[in-house]
C-alpha positions as semicolon CSV with decimal commas, in nm:
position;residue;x (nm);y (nm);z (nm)
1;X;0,000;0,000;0,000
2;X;0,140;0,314;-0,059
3;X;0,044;0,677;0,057
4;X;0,061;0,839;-0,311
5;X;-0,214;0,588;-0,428
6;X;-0,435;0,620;-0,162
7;X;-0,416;1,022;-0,266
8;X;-0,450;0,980;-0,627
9;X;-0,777;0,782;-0,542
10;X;-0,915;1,002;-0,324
11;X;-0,901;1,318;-0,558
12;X;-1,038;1,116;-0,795
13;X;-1,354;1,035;-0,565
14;X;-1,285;0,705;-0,502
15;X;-1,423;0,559;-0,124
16;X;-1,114;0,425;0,051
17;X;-1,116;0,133;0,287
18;X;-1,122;0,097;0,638
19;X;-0,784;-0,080;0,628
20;X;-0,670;0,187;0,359
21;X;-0,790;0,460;0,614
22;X;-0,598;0,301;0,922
23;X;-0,296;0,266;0,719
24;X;-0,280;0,686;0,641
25;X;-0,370;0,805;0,994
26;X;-0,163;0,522;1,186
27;X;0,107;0,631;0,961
28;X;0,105;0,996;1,002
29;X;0,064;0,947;1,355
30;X;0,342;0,775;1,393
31;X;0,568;0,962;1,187
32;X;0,593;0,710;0,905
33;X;0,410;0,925;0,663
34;X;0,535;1,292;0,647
35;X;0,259;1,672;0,668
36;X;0,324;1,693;0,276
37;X;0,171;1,381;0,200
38;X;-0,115;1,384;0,450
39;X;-0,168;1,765;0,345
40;X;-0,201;1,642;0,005
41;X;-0,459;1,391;0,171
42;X;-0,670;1,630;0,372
43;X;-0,686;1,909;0,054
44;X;-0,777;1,546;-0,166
45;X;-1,066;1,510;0,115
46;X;-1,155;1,914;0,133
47;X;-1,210;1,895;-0,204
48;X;-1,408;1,493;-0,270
49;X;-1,579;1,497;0,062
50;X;-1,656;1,145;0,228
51;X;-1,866;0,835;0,231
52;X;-2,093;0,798;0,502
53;X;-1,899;0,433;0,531
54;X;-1,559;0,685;0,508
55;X;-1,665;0,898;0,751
56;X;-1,782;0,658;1,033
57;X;-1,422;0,443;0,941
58;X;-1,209;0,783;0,948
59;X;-1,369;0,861;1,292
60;X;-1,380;0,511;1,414
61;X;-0,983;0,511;1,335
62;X;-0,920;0,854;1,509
63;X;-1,116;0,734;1,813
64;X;-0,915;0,410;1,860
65;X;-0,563;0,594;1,783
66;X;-0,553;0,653;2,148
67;X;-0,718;0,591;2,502
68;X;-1,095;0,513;2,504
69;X;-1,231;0,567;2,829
70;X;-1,447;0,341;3,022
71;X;-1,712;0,476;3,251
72;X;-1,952;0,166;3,257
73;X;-1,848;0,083;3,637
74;X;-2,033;0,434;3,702
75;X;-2,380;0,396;3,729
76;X;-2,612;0,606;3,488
77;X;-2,600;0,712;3,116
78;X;-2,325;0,904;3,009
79;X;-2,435;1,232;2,780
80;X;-2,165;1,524;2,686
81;X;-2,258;1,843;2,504
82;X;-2,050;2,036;2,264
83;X;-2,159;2,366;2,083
84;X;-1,913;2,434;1,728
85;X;-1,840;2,753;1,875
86;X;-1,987;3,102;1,918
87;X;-1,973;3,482;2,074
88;X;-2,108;3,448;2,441
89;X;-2,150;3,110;2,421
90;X;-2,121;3,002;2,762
91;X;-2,406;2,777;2,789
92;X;-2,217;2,470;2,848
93;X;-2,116;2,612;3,190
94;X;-2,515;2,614;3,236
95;X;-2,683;2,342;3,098
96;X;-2,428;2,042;3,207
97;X;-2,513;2,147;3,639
98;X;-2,867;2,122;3,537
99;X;-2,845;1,821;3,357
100;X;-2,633;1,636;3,630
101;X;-2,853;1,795;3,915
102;X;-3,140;1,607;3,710
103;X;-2,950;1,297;3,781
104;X;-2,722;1,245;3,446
105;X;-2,387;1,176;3,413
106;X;-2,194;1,423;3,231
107;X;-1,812;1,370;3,159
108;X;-1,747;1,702;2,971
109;X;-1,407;1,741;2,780
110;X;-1,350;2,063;2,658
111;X;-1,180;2,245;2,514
112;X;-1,000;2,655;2,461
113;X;-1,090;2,947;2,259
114;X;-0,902;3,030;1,916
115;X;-0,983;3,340;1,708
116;X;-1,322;3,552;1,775
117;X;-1,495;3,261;1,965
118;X;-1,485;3,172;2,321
119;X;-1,370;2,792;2,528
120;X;-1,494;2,646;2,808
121;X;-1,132;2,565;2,980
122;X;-1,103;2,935;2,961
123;X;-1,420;3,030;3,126
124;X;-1,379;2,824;3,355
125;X;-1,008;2,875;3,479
126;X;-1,087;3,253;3,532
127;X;-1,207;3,160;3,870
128;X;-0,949;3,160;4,129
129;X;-0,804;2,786;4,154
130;X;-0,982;2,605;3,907
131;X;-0,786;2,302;3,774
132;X;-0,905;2,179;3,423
133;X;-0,572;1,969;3,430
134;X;-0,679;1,723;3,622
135;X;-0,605;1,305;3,541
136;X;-0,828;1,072;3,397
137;X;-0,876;0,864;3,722
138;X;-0,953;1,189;3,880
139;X;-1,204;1,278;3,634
140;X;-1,360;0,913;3,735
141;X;-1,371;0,981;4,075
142;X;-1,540;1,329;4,043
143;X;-1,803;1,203;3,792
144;X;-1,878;0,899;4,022
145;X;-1,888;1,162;4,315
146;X;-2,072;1,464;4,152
147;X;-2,168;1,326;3,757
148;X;-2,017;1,620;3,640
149;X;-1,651;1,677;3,552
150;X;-1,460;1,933;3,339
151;X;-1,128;1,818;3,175
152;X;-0,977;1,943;2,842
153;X;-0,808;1,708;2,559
154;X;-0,565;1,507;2,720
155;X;-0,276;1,327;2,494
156;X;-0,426;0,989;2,554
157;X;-0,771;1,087;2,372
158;X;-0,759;1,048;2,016
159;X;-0,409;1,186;1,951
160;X;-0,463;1,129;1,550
161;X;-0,717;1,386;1,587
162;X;-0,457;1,633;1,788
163;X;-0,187;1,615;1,547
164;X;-0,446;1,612;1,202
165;X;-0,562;1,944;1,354
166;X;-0,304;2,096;1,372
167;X;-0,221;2,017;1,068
168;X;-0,512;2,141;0,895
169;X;-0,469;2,437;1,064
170;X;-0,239;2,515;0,834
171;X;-0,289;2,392;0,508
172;X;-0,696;2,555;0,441
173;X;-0,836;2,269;0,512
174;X;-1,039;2,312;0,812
175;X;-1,351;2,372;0,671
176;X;-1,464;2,056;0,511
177;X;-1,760;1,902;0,680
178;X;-1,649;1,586;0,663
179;X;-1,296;1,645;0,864
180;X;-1,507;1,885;1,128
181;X;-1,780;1,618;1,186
182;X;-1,473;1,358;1,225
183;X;-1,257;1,506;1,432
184;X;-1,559;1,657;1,718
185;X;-1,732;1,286;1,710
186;X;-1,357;1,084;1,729
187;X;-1,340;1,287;2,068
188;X;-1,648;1,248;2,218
189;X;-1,708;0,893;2,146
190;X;-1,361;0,804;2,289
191;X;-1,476;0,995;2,643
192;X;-1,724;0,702;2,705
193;X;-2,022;0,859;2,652
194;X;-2,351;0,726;2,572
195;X;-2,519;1,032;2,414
196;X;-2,465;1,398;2,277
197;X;-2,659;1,675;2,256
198;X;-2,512;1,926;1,959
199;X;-2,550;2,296;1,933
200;X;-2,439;2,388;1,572
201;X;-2,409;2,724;1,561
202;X;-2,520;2,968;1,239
203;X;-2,468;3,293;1,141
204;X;-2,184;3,630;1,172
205;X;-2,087;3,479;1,474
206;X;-2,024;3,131;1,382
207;X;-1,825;2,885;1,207
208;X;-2,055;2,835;0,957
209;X;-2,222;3,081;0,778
210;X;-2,535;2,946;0,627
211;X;-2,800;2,722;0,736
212;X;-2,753;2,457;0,481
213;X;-2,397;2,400;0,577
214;X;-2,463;2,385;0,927
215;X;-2,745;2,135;0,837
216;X;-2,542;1,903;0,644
217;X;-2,241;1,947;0,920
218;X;-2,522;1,829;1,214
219;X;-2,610;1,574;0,941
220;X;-2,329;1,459;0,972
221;X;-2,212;1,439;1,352
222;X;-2,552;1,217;1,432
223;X;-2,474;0,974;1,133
224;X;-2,183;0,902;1,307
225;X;-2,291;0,878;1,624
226;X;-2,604;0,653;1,463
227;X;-2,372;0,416;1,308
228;X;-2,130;0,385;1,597
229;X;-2,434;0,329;1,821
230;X;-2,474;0,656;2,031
231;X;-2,744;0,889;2,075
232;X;-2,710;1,231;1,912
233;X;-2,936;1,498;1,822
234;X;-2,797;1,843;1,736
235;X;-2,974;2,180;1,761
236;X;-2,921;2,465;1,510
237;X;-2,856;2,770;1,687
238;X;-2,835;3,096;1,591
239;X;-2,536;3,316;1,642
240;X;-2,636;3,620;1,443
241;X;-2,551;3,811;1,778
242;X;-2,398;3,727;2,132
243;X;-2,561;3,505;2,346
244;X;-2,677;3,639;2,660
245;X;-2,513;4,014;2,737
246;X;-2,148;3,899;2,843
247;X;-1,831;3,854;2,604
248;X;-1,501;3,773;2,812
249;X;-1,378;3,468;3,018
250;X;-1,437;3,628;3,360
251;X;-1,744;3,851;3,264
252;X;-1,884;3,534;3,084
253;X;-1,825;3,350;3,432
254;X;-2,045;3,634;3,613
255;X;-2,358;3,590;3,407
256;X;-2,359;3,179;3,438
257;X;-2,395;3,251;3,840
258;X;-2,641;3,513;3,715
259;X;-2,839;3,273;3,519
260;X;-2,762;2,951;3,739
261;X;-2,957;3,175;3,998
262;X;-3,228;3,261;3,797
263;X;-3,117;3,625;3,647
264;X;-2,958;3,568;3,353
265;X;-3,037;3,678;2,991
266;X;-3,378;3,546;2,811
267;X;-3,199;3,375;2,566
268;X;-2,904;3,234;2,711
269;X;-3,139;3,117;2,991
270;X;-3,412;2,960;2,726
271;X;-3,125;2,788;2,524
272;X;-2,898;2,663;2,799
273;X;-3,271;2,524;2,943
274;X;-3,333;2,351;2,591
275;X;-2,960;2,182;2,603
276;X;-3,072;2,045;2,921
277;X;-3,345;1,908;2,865
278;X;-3,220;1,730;2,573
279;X;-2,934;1,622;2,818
280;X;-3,191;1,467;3,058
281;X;-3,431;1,290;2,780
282;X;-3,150;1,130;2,599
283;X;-2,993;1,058;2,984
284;X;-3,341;0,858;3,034
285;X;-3,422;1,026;3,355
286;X;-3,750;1,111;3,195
287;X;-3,974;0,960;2,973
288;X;-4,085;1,222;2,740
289;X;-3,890;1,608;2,622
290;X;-4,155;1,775;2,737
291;X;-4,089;1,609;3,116
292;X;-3,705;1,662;3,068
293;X;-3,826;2,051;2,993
294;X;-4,015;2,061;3,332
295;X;-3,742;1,876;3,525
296;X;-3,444;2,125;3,378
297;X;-3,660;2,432;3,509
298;X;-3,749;2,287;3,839
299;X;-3,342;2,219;3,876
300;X;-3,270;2,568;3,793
301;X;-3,529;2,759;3,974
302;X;-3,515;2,528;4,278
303;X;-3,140;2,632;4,304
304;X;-2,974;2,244;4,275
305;X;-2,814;2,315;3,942
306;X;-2,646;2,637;4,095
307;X;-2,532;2,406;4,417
308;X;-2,398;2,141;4,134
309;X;-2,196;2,398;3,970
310;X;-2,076;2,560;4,277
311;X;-1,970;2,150;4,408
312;X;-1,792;2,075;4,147
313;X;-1,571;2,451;4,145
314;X;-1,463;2,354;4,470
315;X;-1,414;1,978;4,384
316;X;-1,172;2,134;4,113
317;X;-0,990;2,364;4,310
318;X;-1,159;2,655;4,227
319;X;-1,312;2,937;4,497
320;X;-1,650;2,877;4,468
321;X;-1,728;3,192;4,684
322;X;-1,614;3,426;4,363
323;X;-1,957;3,272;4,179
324;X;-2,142;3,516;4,464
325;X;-1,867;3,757;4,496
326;X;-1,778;3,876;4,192
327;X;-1,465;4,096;4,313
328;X;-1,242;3,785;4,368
329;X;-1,289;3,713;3,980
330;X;-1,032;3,918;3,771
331;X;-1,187;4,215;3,736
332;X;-1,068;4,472;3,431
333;X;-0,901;4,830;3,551
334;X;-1,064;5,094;3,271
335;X;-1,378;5,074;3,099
336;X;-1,523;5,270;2,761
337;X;-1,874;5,306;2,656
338;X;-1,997;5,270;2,333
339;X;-2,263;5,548;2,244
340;X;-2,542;5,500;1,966
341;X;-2,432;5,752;1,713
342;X;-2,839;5,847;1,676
343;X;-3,176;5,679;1,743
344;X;-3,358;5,392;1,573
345;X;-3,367;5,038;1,665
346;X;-3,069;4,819;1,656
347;X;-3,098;4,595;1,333
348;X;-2,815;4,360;1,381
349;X;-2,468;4,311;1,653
350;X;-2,254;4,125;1,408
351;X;-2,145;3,902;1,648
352;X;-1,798;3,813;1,481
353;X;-1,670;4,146;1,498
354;X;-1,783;4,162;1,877
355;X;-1,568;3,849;1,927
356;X;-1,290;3,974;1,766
357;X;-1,271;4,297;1,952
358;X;-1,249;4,115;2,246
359;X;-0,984;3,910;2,123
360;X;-0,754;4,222;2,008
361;X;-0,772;4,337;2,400
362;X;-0,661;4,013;2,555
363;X;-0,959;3,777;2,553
364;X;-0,874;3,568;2,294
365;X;-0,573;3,425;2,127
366;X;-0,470;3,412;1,777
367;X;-0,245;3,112;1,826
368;X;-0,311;2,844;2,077
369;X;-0,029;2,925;2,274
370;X;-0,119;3,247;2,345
371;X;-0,190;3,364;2,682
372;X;-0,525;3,496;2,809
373;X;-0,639;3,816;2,999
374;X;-0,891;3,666;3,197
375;X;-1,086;4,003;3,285
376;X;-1,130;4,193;2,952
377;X;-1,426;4,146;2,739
378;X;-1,764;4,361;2,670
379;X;-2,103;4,356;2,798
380;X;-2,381;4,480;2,572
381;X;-2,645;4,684;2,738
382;X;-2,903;4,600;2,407
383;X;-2,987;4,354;2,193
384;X;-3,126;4,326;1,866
385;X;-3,482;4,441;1,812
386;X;-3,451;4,715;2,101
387;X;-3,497;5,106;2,035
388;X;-3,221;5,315;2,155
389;X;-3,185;5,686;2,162
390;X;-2,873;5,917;2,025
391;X;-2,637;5,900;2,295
392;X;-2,715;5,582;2,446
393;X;-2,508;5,292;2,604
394;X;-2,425;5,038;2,362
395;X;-2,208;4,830;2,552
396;X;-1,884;4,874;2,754
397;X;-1,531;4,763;2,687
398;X;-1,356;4,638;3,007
399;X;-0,997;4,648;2,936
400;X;-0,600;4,603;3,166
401;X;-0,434;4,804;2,866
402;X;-0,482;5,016;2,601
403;X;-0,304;4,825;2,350
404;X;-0,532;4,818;2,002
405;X;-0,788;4,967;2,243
406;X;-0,923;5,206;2,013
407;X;-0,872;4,987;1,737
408;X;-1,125;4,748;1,918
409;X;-1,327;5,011;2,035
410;X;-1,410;5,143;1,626
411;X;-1,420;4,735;1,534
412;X;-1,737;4,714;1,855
413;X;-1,863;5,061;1,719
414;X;-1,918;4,956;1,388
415;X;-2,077;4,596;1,505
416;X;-2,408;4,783;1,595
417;X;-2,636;4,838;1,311
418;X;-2,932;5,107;1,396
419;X;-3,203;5,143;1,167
420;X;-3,535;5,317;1,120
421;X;-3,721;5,058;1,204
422;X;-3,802;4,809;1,409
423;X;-3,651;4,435;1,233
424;X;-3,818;4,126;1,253
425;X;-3,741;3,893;1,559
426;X;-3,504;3,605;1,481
427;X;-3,553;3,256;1,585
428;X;-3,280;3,117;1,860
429;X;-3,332;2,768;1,792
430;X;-3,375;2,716;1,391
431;X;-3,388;2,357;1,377
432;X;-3,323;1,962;1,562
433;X;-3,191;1,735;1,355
434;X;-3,218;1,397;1,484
């Protein structure tokens, strides 16, 4: 077998093997094939797509490349949850203390933020002594102990995944379908879950653009998980704007206590209640949706899920206190307002430009090893479909420096679209594809 065949056939279309598939990504992995030749591969793939066979092989291969955990000696179904990515996205930090306050088990590995959009780890390290770097055995223990833990990517799960990433980083190739769908499902599978609930996001925001492509991605993701035997349903999401009012690891941090005690934004509340409740039907705690929807608002408004997530902070090192008292987060040291330049009725808050502003002030990196500034970020003081006089707040910019300060601040400025009238109210959840 060699590598330049298997190339030649795939940008020619051809399906490849299972055995054909093993033999490229064992290869690479272990050094035995070199980045031209698998770049050559992946820009093949980019380019002629995959089989469904392909695709369940290629993840099925990426999956097994490492350490597949097994959680079967802890009682209860397993489900994660894993969003593609979004501004203000912080519902994961939500949903998964509801779910496991409803009784599921929820092993969550997540993972950082790169470019305009936000990561869990992130979020969640910007309280005082929280350890995301904790072992596998550990993350046992805690989910046997509190059925929720937070861990990010270790070596041992799916490293053929870790290194082709990287990889296609690089080369352009990180937006074909089939290599996104492969790489997110190789992951989960291999954390020993059961089921996954999805949130695809769509729009300015997002990683994909248009519906359709984030329909045939989600298509995708729950073949997989259909012919490998898990559960999966995905929601399409829009990310048109931020979700909820907070952008920034720290100020992101704030409004999940906000909304784990009942105060949070509409929409971050109604979606991070929907992701629940999709957690706790596929988790078989209740027999219908509509009795998982009942169960994840009784959880939140009875205060459990807030206890859950406050348990587990402290189980991980963290300062749980900081979740009530929000000076011991890292807390910015200047602030700028945004004023509306006249009055009308905000239109749009491209949501991609709102990430990236934060981002260019310390929020975000550009490369993965960047480092963080865990206070920085903006908080919006409207949303879309509001009226808002000349002279109004927009939204502030916390900041610890004025590096490309102003630069941000024009880049947040021009993210606010006013118009004469009032637009028509978009749908938050578009569609379920199951």
């Amino acid at each position: 077998m060699r590598t330049v065949d298997l190339i030649l056939r795939k940008r020619g279309g051809d399906e490849l093997s299972v055995d054909e598939i093993r033999f490229l990504l064992d290869g690479y992995t272990s050094g035995e094939i070199p980045d031209y030749q698998l770049s050559a591969f992946l820009m093949a793939t980019f380019f002629s797509g995959m089989t469904d066979r392909e695709l369940s092989s290629f993840t099925d291969v990426m999956m097994s490349s490492g350490e597949t955990l097994d959680l079967s000696d802890i009682p209860g179904v397993k489900v994660d949850k894993h969003s593609t990515g979004g501004v203000g996205d912080k519902t994961s930090l939500i949903c998964a203390p509801i779910a496991a306050a409803a009784g599921v088990v929820v092993p969550m590995i997540s993972g950082r933020g790169l470019g305009h959009t936000g990561g869990t780890l992130d979020k969640l390290e910007s309280i005082p002594g929280f350890r995301t770097d904790i072992s596998l055995d550990q993350f046992r223990a805690q989910l046997a102990e509190h059925g929720l833990a937070f861990i990010g990517q270790s070596d041992e799960i799916a490293p053929a995944d870790k290194r082709l990433y990287a990889l296609r980083d690089v080369t352009g190739t990180v937006e074909s379908i089939p290599l996104i769908a492969s790489s997110i499902m190789s992951k989960k599978i291999a954390e020993g879950i059961d089921a996954l609930v999805l949130d695809v996001k769509v729009g300015h925001g997002a990683f994909m653009k248009k519906q359709v492509e984030a329909r045939r991605l989600a298509q995708a993701m729950v073949g997989i998980g259909r012919r490998l035997d898990k559960k999966v349903v995905a929601l399409i999401t829009d990310m048109n704007q931020p979700l909820g009012y907070a952008v920034g690891n720290a100020l992101e941090v704030m409004e999940v206590s906000q909304t784990l005690q009942k105060a949070g934004p509409a929409d971050l509340t109604r979606l991070s209640l929907e992701l629940a409740a999709r957690m706790i039907h596929l988790g078989k705690i209740t027999a219908t949706l509509d009795d998982a929807r009942k169960l994840a608002e009784d959880k939140l408004m009875d205060g459990s899920a807030y206890k859950k997530f406050k348990d587990v902070v402290e189980a991980q090192g963290g300062n749980s206190q900081a979740l009530d008292r929000f000076d011991l987060l890292p807390n910015a040291t200047g602030m700028r307002e945004i004023l509306s330049p006249r009055t009308g009725y905000i239109s749009a808050i491209l949501a991609e430009d709102i990430g990236r502003a934060s981002s260019m002030i310390g929020a975000g990196r550009a490369r993965k090893e960047d480092a963080i500034d865990p206070a920085v970020g903006v908080i919006l003081e409207v949303k879309a479909g509001e009226k808002v006089d000349a002279g109004a707040v927009l939204c502030r910019i916390y900041y610890t420096g004025e590096e490309n300060l102003d630069e941000a601040a024009e880049l947040v400025e021009d993210a606010f679209r006013i118009s004469g009238t009032k637009p028509d109210q978009r749908e938050l959840i578009l569609e379920v594809v199951s």
